[in-house]
C-alpha positions as CSV (number, residue, x, y, z in Angstrom):
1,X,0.0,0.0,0.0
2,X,1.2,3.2,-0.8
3,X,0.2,6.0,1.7
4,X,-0.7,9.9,0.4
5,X,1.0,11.0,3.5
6,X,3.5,9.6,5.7
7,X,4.8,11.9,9.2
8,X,7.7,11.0,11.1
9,X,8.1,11.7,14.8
10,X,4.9,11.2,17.2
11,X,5.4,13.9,19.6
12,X,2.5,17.1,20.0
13,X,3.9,18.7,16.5
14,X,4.0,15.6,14.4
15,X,0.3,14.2,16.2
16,X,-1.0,17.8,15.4
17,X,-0.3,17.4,12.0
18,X,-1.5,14.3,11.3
19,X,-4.6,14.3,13.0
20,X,-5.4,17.2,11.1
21,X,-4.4,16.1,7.8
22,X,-6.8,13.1,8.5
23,X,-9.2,15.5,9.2
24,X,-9.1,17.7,6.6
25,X,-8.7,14.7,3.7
26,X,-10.8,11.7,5.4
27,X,-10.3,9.8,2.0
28,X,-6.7,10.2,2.4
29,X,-4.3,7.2,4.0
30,X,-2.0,8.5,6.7
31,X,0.6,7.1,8.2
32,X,2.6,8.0,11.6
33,X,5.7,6.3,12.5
34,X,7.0,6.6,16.2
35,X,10.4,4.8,17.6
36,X,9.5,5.1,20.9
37,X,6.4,2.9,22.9
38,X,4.5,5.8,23.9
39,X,4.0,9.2,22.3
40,X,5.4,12.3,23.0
41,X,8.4,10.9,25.2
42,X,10.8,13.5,24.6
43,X,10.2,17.6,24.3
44,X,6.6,16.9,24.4
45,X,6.5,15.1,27.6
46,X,9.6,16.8,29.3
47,X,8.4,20.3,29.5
48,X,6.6,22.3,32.4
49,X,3.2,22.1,31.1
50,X,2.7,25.5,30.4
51,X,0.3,26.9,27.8
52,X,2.0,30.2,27.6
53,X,0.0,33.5,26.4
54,X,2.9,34.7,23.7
55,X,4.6,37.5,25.7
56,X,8.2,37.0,24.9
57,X,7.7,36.9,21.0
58,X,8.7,39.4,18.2
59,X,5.5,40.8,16.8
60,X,4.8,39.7,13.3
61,X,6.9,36.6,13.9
62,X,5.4,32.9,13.0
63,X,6.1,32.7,17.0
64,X,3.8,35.2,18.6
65,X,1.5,34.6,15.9
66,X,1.2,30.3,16.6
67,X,1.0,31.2,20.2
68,X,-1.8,33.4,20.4
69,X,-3.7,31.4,18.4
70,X,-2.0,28.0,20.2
71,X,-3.6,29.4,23.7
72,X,-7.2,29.4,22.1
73,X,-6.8,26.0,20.3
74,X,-5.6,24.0,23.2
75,X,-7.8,24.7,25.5
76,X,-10.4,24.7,23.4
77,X,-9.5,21.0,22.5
78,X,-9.3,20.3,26.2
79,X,-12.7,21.3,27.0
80,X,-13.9,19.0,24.1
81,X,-11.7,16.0,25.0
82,X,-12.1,16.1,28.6
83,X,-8.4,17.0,29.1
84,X,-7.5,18.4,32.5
85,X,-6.4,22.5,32.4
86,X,-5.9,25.3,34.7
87,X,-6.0,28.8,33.6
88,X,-4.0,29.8,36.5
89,X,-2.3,32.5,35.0
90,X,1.1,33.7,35.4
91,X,3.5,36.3,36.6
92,X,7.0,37.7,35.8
93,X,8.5,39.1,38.9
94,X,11.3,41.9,38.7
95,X,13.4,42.3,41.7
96,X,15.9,45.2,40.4
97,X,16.0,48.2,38.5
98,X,17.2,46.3,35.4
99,X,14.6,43.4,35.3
100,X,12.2,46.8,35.9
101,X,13.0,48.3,32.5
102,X,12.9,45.4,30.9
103,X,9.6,44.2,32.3
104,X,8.1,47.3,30.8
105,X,9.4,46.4,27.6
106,X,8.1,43.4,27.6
107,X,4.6,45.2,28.7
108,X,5.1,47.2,25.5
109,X,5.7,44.0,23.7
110,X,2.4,42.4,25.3
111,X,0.1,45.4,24.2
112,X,1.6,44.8,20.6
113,X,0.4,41.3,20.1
114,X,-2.9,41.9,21.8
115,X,-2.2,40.0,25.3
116,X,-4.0,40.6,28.0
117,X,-1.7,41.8,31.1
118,X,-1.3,43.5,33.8
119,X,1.4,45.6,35.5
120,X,1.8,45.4,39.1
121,X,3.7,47.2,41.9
122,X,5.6,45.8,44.6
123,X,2.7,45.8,47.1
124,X,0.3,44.7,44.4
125,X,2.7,41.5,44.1
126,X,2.4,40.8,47.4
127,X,-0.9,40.9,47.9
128,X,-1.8,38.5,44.5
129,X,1.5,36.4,46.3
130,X,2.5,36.5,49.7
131,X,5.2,34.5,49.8
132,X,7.3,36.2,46.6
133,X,9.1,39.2,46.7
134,X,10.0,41.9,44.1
135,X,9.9,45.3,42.7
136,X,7.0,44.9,40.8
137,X,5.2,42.3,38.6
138,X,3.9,41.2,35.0
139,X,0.6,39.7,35.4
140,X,-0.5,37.3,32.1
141,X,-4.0,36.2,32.7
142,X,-4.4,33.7,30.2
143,X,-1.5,31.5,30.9
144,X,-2.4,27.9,32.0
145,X,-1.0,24.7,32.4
146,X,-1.6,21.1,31.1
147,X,-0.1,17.6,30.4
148,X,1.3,17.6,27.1
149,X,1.0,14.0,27.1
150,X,-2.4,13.4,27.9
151,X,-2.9,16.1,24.9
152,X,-0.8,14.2,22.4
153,X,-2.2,10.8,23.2
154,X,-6.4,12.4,23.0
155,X,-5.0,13.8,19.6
156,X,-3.7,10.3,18.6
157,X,-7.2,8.7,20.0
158,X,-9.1,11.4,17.4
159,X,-6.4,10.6,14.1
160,X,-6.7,6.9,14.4
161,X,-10.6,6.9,14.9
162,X,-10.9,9.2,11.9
163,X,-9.2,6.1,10.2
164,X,-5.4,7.0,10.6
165,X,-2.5,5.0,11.1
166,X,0.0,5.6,14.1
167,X,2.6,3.1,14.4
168,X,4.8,2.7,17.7
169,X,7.8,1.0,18.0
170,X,9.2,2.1,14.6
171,X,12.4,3.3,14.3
172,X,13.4,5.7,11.1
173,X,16.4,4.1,9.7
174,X,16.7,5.2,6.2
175,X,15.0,7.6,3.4
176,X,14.5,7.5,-0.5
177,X,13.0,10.0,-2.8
178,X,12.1,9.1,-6.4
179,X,10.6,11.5,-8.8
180,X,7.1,9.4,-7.9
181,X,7.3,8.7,-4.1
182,X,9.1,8.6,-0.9
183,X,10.3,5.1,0.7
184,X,10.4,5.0,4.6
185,X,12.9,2.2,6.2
186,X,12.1,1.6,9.9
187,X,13.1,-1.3,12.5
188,X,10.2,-2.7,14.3
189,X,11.0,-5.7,16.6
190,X,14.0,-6.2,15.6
191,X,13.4,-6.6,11.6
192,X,13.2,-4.2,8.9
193,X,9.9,-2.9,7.6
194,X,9.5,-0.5,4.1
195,X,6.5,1.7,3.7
196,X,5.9,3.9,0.5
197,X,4.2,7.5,0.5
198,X,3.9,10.1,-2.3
199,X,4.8,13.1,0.6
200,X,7.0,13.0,3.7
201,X,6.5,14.9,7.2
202,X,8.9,15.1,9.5
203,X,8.5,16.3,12.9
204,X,11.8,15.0,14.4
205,X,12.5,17.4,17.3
206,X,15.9,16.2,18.6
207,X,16.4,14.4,15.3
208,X,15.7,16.9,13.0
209,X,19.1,17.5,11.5
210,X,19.9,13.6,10.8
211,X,16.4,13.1,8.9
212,X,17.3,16.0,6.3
213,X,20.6,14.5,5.9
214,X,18.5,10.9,5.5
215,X,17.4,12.3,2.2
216,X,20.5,14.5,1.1
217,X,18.9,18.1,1.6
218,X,22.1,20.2,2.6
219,X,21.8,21.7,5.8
220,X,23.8,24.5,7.3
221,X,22.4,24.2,10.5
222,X,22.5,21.6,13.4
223,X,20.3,20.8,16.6
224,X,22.5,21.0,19.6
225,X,20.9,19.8,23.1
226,X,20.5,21.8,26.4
227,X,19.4,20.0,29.6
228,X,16.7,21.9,31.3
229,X,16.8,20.5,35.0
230,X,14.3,20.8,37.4
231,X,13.2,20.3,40.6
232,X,10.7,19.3,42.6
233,X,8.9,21.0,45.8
234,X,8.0,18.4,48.9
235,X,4.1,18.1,48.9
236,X,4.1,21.1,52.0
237,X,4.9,24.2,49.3
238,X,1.8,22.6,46.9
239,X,0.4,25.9,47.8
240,X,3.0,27.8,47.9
241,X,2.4,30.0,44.6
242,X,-1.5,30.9,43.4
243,X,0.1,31.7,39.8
244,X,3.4,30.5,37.4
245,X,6.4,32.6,39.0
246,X,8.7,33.6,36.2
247,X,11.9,35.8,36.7
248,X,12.2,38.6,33.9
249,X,14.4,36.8,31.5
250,X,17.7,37.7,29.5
251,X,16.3,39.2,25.8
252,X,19.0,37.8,24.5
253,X,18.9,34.5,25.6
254,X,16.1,31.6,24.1
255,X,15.8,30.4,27.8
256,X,13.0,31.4,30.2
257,X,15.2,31.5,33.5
258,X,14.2,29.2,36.3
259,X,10.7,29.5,37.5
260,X,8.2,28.3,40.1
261,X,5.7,26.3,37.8
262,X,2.1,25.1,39.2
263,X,1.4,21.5,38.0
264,X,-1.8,20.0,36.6
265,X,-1.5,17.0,39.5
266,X,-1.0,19.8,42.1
267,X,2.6,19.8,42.6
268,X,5.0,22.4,42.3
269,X,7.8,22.6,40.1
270,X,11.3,24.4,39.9
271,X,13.3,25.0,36.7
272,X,14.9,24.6,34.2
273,X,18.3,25.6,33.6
274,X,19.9,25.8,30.5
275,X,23.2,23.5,30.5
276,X,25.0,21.8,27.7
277,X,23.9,18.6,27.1
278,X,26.0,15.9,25.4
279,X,24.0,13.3,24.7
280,X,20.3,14.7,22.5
281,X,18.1,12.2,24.5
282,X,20.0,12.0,27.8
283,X,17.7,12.6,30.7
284,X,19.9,10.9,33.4
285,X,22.5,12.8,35.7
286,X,24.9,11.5,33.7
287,X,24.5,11.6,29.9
288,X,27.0,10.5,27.0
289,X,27.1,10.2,23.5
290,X,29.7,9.7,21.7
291,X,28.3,9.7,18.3
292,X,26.0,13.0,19.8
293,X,29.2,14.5,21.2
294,X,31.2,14.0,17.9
295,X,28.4,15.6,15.6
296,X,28.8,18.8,17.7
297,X,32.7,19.1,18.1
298,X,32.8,18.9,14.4
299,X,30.6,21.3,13.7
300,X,31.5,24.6,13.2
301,X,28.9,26.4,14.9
302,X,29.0,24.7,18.1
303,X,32.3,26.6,18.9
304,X,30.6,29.8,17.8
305,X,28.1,29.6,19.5
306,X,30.2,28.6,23.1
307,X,32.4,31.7,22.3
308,X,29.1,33.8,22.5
309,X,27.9,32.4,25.7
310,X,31.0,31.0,27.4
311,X,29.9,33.2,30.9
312,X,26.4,32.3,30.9
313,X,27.5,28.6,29.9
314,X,30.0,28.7,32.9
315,X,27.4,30.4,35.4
316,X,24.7,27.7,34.1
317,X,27.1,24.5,34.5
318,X,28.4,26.1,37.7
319,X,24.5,25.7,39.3
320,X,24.0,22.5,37.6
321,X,26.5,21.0,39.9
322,X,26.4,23.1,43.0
323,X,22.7,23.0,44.0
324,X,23.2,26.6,46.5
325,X,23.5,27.8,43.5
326,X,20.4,27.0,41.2
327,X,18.5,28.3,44.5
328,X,20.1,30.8,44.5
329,X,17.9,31.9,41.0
330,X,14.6,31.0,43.1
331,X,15.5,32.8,46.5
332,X,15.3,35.8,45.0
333,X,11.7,36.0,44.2
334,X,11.0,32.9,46.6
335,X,13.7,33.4,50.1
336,X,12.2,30.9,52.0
337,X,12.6,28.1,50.2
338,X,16.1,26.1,51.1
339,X,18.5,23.3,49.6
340,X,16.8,20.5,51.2
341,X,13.2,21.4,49.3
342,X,15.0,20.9,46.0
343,X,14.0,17.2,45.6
344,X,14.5,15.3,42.4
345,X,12.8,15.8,39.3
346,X,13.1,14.5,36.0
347,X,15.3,16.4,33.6
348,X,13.8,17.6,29.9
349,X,15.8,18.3,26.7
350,X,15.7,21.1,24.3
351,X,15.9,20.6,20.6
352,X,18.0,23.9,19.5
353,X,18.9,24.8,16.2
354,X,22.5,26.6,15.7
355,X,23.6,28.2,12.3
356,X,27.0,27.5,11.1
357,X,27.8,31.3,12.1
358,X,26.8,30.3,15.3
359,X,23.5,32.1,15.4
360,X,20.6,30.7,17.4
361,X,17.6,29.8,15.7
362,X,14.7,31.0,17.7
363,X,11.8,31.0,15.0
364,X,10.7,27.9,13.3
365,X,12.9,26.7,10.1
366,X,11.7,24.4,7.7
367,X,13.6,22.8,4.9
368,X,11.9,20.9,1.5
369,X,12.6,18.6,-1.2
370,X,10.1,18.1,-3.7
371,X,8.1,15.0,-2.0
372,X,8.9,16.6,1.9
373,X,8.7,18.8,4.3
374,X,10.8,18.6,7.4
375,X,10.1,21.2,10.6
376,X,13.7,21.9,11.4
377,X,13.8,24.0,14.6
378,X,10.1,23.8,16.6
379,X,11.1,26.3,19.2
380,X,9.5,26.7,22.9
381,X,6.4,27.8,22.5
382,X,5.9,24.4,20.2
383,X,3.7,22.3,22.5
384,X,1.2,25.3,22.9
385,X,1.3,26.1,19.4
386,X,0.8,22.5,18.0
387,X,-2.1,23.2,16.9
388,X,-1.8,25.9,14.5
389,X,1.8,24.6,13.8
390,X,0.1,21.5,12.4
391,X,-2.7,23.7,10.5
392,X,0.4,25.4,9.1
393,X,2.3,22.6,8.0
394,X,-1.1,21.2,6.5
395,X,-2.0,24.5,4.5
396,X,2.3,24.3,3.1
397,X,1.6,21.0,2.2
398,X,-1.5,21.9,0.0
399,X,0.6,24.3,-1.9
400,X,3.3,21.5,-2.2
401,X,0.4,18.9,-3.6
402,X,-2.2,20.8,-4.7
């Protein structure tokens, strides 16, 4: 059998897309391949569960624009799936003159692409949250939280009972394009299974890079991993925070900065950091790959981007290893909390796209051939935005096929 569409990767992006391909062409076959047992086991199902409101994002960027529109979407398809959500809302704290100027930019930025805030004093803060402290405070109202996870796995319960195909347990091991189709090589238990498609998807996250090069498009870019490690509260500080506590973070920086994050079974969360990672799917304390370690060395980029970010790199490894000092990030919105509250949490990875010139990619990046279309860089806010990321992709492939 030959399928009309065939997506790799089964995580939020990737299920997105092929639930609403399956939606939009019922007559279609479409197929989704997945190497792992369950869905979403990687960026999807390592995050903090935030459906964030957009505030950080350029206006007029393919960011800002997925995650207003990403906010709507998934909690509109919670409310008709019977997903678990909590609009909880969130609240950058500044605790200093500098995080105070650039809170108001990002206030600015907010009122630009139509988000509904809320700026707040020091003695507001402290009445909406009695045990933070700071200068003053960004209030985003629509921010809420939800598992990913449960998400992805509804969507995949909606794709196959429209009449899709989802496939665990298949590995991606090789790709062909012909003038007429695309042929898909995967290992499933051990043997070697070929499906046929006339278009390709790929949704690859941390894999991105090594399924273009499957299929010979040149790519001047590569995914290089950063461990986002958290921690978890004990079940005391469950209500510690009424909203998401987020420090005012670093405009030039991709990362968030570590922050207090409500989650949907009631617990409370602390992170991530940004480190180095040197293994792409190493969630462990300690994670090496050779072959992971060796595709970044030799790429030029890599050392471009360490030049630029040596400090923060340093600072961020520093507080990976010495735990006084990731609390240290905390205990200045949150001083009461102490080493021993830091309890073990699992770790989350970050799919990040670096130019050869050592640029970071933080919009979405796409590369083609003429039977495929492979999402490159997926950048946080992905998970909120897989909705009308997938819609995207769906509407580039019409142009592709029509």
């Amino acid at each position: 059998m030959t399928y009309d569409y065939i997506i790799i990767g089964g995580g939020i992006v990737g299920m997105s897309t092929a639930w609403q391909l399956q939606q939009r062409f019922p007559e279609k076959k479409v197929l989704l391949l997945e190497k792992e047992s369950v869905y979403s086991k990687h960026q999807t199902g390592h995050n903090s569960g935030v459906i964030h409101a957009g505030v950080y994002y350029a206006p007029g960027s393919l960011k800002a624009k997925f995650c207003k529109a990403g906010v709507a979407a998934t909690i509109e398809f919670c409310q008709q799936n019977d997903v678990p959500y909590d609009q909880c809302g969130k609240l950058l704290v500044a605790t200093n003159v500098l995080e105070l100027e650039r809170m108001h930019a990002l206030f600015e930025r907010c009122q630009q692409n139509d988000i509904n805030v809320e700026l707040l004093d020091g003695e507001q803060l402290k009445v909406r949250e009695p045990n933070i402290v700071g200068v003053g405070g960004l209030l985003v109202k629509d921010t809420a939280i939800v598992n990913y996870q449960q998400v992805t796995t509804k969507m995949a319960e909606r794709f196959i009972d429209m009449g899709g195909d989802a496939r665990l347990n298949h590995k991606v091991v090789g790709l062909n394009e012909t003038k007429d189709e695309i042929t898909v090589d995967a290992i499933h238990n051990a043997e070697k299974v070929t499906f046929k498609g006339k278009f390709l998807i790929t949704c690859s996250g941390l894999m991105a890079d090594r399924t273009t090069k499957m299929l010979g498009i040149p790519t001047d870019f590569q995914i290089i991993p950063f461990r986002g490690e958290y921690y978890q509260l004990p079940a005391k500080y469950n209500q510690i925070v009424n909203h998401l506590i987020y420090p005012i973070p670093d405009p030039e920086l991709p990362f968030l900065g570590v922050h207090l994050t409500r989650m949907i079974d009631g617990t409370v969360t602390v992170g991530p950091n940004a480190v180095q990672g040197w293994k792409r799917e190493g969630y462990g304390r300690i994670n090496i790959s050779l072959r992971d370690i060796w595709d970044m060395v030799t790429f030029v980029g890599f050392w471009r981007v360490l030049k630029s970010h040596i400090k923060t790199g340093i600072v961020e490894t520093k507080n990976s290893l010495w735990k006084p000092g990731y609390l240290k990030l905390v205990q200045k919105y949150c001083p009461q909390l102490k080493v021993e509250d830091l309890q073990p949490y699992p770790a989350g990875i970050r799919a990040q796209a670096v130019m050869k010139d050592g640029s970071l990619v933080h919009d979405f990046l796409f590369a083609e051939s003429p039977r495929s279309l492979h999402v490159c860089n997926a950048p946080s806010p992905a998970a909120t935005s897989a909705i009308p990321i997938g819609a995207y992709i769906c509407d580039k492939i019409l142009e592709r096929t029509a």
